[in-house]
Short mmCIF file of the C-alpha atoms (twelve columns), coordinates in Angstrom:
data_MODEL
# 
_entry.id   MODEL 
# 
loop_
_atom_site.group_PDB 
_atom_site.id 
_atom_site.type_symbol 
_atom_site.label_atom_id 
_atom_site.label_alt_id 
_atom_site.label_comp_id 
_atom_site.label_asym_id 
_atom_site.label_seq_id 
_atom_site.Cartn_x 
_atom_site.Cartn_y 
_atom_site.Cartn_z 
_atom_site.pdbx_PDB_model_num 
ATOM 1   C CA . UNK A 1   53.507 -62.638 -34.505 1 
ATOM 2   C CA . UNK A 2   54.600 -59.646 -32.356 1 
ATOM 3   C CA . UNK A 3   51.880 -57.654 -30.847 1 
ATOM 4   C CA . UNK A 4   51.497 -54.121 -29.443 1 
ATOM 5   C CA . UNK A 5   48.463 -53.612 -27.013 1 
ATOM 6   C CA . UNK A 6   46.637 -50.220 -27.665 1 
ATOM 7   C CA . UNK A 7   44.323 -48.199 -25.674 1 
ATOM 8   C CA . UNK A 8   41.426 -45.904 -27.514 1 
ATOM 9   C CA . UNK A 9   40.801 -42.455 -26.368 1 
ATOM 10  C CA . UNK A 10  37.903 -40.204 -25.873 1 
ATOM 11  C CA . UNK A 11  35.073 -40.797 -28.230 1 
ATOM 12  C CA . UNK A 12  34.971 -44.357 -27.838 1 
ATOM 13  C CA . UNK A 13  32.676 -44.068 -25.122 1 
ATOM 14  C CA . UNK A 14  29.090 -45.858 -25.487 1 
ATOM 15  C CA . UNK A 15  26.083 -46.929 -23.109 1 
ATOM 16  C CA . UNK A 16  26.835 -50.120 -21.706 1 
ATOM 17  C CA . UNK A 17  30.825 -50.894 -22.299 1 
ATOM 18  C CA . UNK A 18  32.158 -53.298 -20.345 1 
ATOM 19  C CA . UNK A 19  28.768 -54.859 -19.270 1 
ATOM 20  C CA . UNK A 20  29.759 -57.827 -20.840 1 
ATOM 21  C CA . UNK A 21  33.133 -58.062 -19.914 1 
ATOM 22  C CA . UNK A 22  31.889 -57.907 -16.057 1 
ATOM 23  C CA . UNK A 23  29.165 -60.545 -16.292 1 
ATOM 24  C CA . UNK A 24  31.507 -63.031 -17.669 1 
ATOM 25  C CA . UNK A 25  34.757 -62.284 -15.675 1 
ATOM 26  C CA . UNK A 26  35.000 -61.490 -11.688 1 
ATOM 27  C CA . UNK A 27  38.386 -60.175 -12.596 1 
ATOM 28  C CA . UNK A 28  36.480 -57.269 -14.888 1 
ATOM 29  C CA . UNK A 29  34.009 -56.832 -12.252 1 
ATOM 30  C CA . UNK A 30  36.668 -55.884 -9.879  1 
ATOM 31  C CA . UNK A 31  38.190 -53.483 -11.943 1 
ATOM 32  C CA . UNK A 32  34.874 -51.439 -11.903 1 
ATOM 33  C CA . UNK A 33  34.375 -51.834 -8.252  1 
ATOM 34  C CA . UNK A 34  37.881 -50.595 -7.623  1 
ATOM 35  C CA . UNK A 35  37.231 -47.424 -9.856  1 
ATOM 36  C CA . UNK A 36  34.116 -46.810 -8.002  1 
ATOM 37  C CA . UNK A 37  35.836 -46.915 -4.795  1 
ATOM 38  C CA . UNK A 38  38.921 -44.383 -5.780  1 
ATOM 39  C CA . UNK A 39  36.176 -41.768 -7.669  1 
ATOM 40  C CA . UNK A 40  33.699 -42.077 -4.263  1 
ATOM 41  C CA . UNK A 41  30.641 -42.555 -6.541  1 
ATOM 42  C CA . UNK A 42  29.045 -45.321 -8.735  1 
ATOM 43  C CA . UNK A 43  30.964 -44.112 -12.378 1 
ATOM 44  C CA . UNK A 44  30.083 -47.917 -13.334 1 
ATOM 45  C CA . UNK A 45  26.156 -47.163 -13.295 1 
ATOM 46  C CA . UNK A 46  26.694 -44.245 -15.447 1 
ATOM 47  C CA . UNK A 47  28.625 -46.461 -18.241 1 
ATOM 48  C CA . UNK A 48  26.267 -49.137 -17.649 1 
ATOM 49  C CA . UNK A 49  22.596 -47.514 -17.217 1 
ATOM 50  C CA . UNK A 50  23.412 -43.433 -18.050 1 
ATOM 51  C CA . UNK A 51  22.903 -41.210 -20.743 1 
ATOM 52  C CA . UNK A 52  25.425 -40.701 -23.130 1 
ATOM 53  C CA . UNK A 53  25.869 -36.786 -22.429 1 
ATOM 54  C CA . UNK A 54  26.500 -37.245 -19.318 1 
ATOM 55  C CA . UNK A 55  29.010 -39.860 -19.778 1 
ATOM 56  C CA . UNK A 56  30.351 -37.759 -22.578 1 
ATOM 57  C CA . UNK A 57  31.326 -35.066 -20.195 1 
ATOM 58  C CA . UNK A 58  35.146 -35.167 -20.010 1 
ATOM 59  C CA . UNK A 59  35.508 -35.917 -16.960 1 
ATOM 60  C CA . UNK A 60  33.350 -38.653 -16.587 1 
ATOM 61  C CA . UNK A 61  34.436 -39.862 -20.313 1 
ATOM 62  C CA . UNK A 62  38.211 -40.269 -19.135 1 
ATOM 63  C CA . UNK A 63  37.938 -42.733 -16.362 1 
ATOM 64  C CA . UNK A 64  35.078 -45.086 -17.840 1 
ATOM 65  C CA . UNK A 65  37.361 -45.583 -20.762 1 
ATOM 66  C CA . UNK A 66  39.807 -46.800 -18.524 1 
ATOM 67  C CA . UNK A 67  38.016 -48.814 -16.367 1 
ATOM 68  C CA . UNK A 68  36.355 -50.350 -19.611 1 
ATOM 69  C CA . UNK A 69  40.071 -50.991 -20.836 1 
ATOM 70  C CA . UNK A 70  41.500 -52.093 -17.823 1 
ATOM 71  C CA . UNK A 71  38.500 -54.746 -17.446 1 
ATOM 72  C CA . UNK A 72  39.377 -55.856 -20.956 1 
ATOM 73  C CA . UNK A 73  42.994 -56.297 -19.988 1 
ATOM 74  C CA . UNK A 74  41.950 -58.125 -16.314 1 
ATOM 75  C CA . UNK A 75  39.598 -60.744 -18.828 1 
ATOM 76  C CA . UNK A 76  42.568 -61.178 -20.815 1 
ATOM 77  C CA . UNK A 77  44.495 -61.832 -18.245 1 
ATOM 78  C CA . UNK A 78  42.346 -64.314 -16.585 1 
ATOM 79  C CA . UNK A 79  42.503 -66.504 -19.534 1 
ATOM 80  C CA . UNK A 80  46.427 -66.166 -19.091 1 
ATOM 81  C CA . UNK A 81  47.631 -63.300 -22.003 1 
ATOM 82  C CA . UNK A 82  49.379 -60.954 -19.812 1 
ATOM 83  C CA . UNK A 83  50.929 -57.973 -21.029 1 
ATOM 84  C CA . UNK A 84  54.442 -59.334 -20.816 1 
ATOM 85  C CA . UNK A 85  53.101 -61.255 -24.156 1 
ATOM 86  C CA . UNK A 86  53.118 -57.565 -25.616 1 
ATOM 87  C CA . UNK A 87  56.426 -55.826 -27.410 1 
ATOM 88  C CA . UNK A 88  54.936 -52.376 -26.276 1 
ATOM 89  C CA . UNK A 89  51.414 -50.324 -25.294 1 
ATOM 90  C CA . UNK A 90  50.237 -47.206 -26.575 1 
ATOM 91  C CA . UNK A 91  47.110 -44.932 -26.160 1 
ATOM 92  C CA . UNK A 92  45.366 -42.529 -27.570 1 
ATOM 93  C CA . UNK A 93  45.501 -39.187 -25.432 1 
ATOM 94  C CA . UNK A 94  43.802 -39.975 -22.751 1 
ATOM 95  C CA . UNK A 95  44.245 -44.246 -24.021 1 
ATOM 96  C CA . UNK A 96  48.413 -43.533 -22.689 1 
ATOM 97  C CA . UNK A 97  47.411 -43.514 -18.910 1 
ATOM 98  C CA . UNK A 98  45.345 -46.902 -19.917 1 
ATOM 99  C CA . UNK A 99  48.313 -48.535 -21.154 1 
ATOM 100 C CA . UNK A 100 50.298 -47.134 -18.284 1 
ATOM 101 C CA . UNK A 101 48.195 -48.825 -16.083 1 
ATOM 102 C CA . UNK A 102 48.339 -52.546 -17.767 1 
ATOM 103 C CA . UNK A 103 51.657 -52.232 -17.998 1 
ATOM 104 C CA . UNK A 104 51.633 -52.182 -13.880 1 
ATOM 105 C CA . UNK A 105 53.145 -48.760 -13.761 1 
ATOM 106 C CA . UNK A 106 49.988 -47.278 -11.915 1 
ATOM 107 C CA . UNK A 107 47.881 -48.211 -9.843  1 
ATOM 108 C CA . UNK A 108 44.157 -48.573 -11.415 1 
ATOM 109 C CA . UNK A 109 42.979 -46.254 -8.241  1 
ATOM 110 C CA . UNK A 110 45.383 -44.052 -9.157  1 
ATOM 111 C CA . UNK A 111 44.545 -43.778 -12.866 1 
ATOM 112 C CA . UNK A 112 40.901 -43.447 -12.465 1 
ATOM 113 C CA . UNK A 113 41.879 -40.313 -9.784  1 
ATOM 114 C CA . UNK A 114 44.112 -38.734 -12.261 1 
ATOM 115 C CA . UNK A 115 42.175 -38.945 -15.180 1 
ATOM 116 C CA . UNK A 116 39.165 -37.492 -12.996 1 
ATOM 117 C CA . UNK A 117 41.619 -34.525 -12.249 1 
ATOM 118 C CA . UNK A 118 42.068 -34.301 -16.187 1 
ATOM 119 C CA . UNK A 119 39.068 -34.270 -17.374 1 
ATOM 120 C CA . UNK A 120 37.872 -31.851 -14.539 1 
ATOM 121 C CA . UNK A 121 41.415 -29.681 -15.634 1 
ATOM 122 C CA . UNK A 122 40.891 -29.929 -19.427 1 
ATOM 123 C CA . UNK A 123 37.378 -28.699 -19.265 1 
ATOM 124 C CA . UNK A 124 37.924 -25.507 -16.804 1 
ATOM 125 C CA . UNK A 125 40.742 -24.259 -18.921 1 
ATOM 126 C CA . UNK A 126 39.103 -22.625 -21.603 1 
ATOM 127 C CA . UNK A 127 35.769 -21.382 -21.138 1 
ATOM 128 C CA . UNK A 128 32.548 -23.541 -23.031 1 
ATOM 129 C CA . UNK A 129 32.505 -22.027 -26.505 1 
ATOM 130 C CA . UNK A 130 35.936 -20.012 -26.568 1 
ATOM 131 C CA . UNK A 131 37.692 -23.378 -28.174 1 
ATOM 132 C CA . UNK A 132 37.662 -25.535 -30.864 1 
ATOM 133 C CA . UNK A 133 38.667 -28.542 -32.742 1 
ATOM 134 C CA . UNK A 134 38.201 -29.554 -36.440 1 
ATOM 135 C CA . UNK A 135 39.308 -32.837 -38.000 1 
ATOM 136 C CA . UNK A 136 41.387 -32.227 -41.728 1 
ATOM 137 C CA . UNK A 137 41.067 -35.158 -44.065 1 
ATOM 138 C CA . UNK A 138 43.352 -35.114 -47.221 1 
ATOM 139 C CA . UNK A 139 46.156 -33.677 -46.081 1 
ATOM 140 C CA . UNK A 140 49.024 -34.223 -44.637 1 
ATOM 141 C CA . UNK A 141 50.481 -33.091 -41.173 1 
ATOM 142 C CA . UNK A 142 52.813 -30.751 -43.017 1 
ATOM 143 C CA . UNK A 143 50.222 -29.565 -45.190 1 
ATOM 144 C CA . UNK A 144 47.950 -28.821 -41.806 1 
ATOM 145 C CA . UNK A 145 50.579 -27.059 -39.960 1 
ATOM 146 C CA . UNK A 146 50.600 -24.829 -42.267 1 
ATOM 147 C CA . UNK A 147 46.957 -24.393 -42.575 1 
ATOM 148 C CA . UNK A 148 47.169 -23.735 -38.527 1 
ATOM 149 C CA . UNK A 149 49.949 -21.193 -39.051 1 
ATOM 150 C CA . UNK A 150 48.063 -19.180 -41.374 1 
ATOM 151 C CA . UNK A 151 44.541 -19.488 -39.502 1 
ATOM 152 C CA . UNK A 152 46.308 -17.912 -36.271 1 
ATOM 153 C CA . UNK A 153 46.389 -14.120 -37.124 1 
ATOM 154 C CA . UNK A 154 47.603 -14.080 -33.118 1 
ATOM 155 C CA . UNK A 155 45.207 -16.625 -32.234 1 
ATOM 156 C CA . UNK A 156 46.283 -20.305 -30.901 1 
ATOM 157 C CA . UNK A 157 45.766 -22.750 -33.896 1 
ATOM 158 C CA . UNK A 158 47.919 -26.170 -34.032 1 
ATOM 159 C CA . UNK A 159 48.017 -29.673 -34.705 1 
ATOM 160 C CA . UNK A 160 46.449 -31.609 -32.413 1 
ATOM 161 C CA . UNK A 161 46.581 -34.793 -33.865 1 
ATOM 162 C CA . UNK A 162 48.222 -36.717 -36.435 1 
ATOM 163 C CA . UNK A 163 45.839 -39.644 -36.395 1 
ATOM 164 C CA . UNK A 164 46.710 -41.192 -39.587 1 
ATOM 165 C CA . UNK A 165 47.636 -40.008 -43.470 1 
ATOM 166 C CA . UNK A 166 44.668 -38.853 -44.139 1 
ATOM 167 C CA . UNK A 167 43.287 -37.090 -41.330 1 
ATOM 168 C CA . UNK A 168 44.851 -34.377 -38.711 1 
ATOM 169 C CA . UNK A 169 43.008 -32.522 -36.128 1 
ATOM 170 C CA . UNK A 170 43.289 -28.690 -35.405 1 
ATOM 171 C CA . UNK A 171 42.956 -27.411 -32.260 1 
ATOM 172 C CA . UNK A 172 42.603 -23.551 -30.724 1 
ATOM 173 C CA . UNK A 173 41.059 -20.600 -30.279 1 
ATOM 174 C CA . UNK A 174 36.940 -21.077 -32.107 1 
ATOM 175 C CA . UNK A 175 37.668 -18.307 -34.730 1 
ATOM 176 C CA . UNK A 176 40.610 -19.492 -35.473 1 
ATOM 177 C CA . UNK A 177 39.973 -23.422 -35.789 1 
ATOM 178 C CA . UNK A 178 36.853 -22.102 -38.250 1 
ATOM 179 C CA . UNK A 179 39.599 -19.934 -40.381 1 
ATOM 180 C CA . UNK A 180 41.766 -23.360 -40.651 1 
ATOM 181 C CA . UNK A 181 38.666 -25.735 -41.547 1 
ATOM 182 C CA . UNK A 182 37.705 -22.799 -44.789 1 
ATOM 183 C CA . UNK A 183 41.889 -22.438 -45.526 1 
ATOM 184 C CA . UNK A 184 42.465 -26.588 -45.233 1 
ATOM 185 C CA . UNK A 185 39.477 -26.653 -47.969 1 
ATOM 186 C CA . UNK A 186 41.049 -23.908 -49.933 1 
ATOM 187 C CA . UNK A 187 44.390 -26.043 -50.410 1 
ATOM 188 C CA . UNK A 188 43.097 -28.912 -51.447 1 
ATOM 189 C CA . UNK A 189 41.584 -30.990 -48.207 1 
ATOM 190 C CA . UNK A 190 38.389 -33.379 -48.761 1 
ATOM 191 C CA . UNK A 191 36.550 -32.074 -45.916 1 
ATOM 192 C CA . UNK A 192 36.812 -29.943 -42.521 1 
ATOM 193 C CA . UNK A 193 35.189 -31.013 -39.940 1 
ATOM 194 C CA . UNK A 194 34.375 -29.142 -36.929 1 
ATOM 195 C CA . UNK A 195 34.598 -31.604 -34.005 1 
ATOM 196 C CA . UNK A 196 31.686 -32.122 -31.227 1 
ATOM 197 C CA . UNK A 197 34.285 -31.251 -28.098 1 
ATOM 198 C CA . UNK A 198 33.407 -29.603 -24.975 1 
ATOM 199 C CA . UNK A 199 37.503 -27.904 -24.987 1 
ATOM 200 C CA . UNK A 200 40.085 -27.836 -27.112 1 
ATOM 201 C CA . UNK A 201 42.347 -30.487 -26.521 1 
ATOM 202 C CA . UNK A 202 46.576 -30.705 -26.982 1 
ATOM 203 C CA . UNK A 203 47.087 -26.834 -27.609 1 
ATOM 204 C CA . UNK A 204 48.846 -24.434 -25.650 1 
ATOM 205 C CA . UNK A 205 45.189 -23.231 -24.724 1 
ATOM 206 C CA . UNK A 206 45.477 -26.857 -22.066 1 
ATOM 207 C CA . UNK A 207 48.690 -24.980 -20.189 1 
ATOM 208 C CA . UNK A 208 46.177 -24.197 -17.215 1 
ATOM 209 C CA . UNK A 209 45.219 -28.210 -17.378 1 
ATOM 210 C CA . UNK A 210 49.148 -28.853 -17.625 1 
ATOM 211 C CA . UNK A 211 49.699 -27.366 -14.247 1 
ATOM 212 C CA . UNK A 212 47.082 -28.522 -12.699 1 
ATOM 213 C CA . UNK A 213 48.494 -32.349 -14.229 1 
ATOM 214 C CA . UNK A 214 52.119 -31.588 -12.664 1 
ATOM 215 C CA . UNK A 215 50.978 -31.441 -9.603  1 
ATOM 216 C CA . UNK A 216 48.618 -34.142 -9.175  1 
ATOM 217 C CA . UNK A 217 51.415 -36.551 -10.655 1 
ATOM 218 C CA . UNK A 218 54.189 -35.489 -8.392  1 
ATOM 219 C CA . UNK A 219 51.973 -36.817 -6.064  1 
ATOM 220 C CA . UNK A 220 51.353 -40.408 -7.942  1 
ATOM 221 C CA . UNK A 221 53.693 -43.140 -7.621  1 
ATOM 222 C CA . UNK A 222 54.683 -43.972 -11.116 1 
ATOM 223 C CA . UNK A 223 56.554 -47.365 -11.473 1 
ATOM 224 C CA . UNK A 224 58.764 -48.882 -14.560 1 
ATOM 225 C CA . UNK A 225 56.621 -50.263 -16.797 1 
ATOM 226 C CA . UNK A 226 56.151 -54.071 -17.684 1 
ATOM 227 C CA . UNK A 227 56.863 -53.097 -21.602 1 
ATOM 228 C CA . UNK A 228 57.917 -49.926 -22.947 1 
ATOM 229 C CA . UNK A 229 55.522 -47.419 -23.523 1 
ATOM 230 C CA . UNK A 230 55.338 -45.380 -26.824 1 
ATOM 231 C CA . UNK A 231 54.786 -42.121 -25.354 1 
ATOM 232 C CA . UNK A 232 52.255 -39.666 -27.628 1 
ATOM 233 C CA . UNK A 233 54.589 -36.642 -27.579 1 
ATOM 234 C CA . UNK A 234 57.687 -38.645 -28.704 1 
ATOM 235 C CA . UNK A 235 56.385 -41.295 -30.901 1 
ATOM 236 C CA . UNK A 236 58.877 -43.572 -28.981 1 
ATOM 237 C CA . UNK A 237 59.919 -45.675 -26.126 1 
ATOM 238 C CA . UNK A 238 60.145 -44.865 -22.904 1 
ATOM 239 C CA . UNK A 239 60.620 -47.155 -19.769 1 
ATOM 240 C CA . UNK A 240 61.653 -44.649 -16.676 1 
ATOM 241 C CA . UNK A 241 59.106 -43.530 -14.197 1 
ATOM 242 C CA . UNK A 242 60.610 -39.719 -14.148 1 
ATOM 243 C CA . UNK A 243 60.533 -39.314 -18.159 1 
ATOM 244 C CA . UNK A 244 57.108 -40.885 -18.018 1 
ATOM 245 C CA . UNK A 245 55.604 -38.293 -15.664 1 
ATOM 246 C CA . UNK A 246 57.189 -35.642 -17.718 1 
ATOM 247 C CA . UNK A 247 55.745 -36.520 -20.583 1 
ATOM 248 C CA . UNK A 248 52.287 -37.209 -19.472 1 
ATOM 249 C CA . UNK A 249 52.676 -33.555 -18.394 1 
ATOM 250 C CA . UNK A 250 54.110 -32.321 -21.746 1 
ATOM 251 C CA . UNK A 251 50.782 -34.244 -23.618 1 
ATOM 252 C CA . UNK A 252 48.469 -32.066 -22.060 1 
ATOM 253 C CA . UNK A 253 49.431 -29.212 -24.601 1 
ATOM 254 C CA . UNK A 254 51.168 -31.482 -26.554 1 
ATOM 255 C CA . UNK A 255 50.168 -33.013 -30.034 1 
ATOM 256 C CA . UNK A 256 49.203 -37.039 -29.957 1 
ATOM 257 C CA . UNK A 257 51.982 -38.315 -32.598 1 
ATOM 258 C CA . UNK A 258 50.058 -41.819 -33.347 1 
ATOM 259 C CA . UNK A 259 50.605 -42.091 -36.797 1 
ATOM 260 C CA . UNK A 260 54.527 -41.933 -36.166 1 
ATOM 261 C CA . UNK A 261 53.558 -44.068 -32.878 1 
ATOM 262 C CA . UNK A 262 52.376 -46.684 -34.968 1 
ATOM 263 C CA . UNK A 263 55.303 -46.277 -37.899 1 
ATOM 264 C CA . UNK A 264 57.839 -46.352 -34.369 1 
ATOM 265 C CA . UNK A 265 56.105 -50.346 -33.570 1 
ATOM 266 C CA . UNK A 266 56.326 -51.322 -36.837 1 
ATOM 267 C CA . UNK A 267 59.542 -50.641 -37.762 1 
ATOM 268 C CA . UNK A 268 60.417 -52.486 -34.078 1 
ATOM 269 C CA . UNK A 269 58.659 -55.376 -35.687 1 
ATOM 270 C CA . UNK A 270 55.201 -55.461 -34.345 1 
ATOM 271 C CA . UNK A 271 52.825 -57.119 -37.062 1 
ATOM 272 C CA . UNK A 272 49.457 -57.219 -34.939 1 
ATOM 273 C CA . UNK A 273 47.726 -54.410 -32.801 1 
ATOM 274 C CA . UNK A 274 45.357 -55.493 -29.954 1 
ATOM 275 C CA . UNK A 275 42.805 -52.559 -29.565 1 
ATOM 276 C CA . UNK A 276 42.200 -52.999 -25.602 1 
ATOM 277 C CA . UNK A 277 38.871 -51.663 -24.453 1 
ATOM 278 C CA . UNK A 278 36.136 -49.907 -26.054 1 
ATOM 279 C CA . UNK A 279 35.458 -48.910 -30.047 1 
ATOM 280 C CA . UNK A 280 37.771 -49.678 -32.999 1 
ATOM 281 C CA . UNK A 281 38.792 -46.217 -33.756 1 
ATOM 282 C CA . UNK A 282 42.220 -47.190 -33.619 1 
ATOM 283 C CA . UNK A 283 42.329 -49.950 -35.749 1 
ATOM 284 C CA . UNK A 284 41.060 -47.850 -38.243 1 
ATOM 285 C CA . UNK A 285 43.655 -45.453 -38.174 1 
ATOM 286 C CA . UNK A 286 46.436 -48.452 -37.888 1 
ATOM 287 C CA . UNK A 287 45.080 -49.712 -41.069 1 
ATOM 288 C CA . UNK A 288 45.103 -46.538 -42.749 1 
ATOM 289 C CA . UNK A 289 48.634 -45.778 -41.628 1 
ATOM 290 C CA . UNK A 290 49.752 -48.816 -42.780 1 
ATOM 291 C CA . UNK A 291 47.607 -51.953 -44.521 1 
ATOM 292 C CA . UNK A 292 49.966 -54.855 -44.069 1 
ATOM 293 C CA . UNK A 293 49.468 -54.459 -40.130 1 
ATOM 294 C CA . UNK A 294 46.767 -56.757 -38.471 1 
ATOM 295 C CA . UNK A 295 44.224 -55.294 -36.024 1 
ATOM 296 C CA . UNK A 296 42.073 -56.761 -33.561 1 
ATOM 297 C CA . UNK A 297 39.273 -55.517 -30.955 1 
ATOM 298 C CA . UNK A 298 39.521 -57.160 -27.733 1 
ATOM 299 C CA . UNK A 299 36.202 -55.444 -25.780 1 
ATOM 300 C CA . UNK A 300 33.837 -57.734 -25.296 1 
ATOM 301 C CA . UNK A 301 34.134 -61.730 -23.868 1 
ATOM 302 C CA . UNK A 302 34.184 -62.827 -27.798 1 
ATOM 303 C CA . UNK A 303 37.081 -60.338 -28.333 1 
ATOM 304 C CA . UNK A 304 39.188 -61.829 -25.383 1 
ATOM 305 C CA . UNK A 305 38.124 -65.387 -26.433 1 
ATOM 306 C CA . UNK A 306 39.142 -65.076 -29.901 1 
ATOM 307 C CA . UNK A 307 42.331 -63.155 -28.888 1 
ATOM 308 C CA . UNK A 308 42.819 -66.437 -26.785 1 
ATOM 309 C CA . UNK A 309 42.581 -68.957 -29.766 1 
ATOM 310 C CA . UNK A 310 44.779 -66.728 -31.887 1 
# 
């Protein structure tokens, strides 16, 4: 068995994540404190005794998936399953700087204060309402590009995400995300759906976020990670410290390439994916993408335990 760990993304987020994990494992426990104490305020009663639109906000979303992963990863590795025992990690968007920070290459502190910036970033770039993002099922990436092309008319309109074969999101300019949901269902796509976002994420709409990300990672101490990462933009491997911050730059506006991330592991022989942290979003889509691969949720003490006996 060779397992990849993988790290969900926004969306995942629920009332309550981790809860568990921190009751049953000091090392979880800490990992909350310690995002508490780089953020200056208590993000850990918000994910624990909030309301999910506040924790839905962006910028509070981004870190409490982390810290939900990262105390997920700490209970794993109390019970001795480091993530030396993985070939690789991956995220999801916003999941990448999760599996950045397993793999040792930044500091948790650091992640939660960097993914605060993003959120903050993302969300200020376009104006509430100006953006959009709509999810295509039933056709192919291909297929949507197309769509996007077409839907422009001088307007930003591109592939966001190529989640899986049967589903790629659209992201943009509002009118022109609603021109590519009616066009996708004109060629032949199941449904459209327009997608409950506050911005509209990986488009070149997310340059002003870019920037903003450049500068708050020259300023982050990014080490070689413990495993090679399989970077969103590349759908590949990449080990040194200069390429990674680079590229976490370049995903900002880039699109998340985790169907061909997944394809990439595979074909480098990993047979089992270890969704690390909250939701099983991703093992949905790694099923879809390809059915002979195994999945399994490791989010909650019964996750980590049975991820211990197998």
């Amino acid at each position: 068995m060779t397992v990849a760990f993988v790290f969900p993304g926004q969306g995942a987020q629920t009332i309550g994540m981790g809860k568990e994990l921190a009751e049953a494992y000091p090392a979880a426990k800490a990992v909350f404190d310690e995002v508490d104490e780089a953020l200056g305020e208590s993000l850990t009663g918000l994910i624990w005794d909030g309301d999910i639109e506040t924790l839905t906000l962006t910028r509070n979303a981004q870190p409490a998936l982390m810290a939900t992963s990262m105390a997920a990863m700490c209970a794993l590795e109390a019970e001795g399953i480091t993530t030396e025992k993985a070939a690789f990690v991956a995220g999801h968007s916003l999941g990448e700087y999760s599996a950045l920070a397993a793999a040792g290459a930044i500091s948790i502190g650091d992640t939660a204060r960097l993914l605060r910036i993003r959120g903050a970033a993302m969300q200020d770039a376009v104006p509430v309402g100006e953006g959009a993002m709509a999810a295509i099922l039933g056709l192919d990436l291909e297929a949507v590009r197309a769509v996007a092309a077409e839907a422009a008319q001088g307007e930003v309109c591109q592939a966001a995400n190529d989640n899986d074969p049967t589903q790629v999101v659209v992201s943009g300019s509002k009118a022109a995300v609603e021109r590519a949901a009616e066009i996708a269902k004109e060629k032949g796509a199941k449904r459209a759906v327009m997608l409950p976002v506050s911005a509209p994420f990986h488009c070149a709409l997310m340059q002003p976020a870019a920037d903003t990300m450049a500068q708050a990672l020259a300023e982050v101490e990014i080490k070689s990670p413990a495993v090679p990462l399989i970077a969103n933009v590349r759908a590949d491997a990449v080990t040194d410290p200069d390429e990674i911050r680079a590229l976490l730059v370049e995903q900002v506006t880039g699109s998340v390439r985790w169907r061909e991330s997944v394809q990439t592991m595979a074909a480098k022989g990993v047979t089992e994916f270890w969704e690390i942290g909250a939701g099983k979003a991703l093992s949905g889509m790694i099923r879809k993408i390809d059915r002979a691969l195994a999945c399994r949720q490791v989010g909650t003490p019964e996750g980590v335990k049975a991820a211990l006996e197998a």
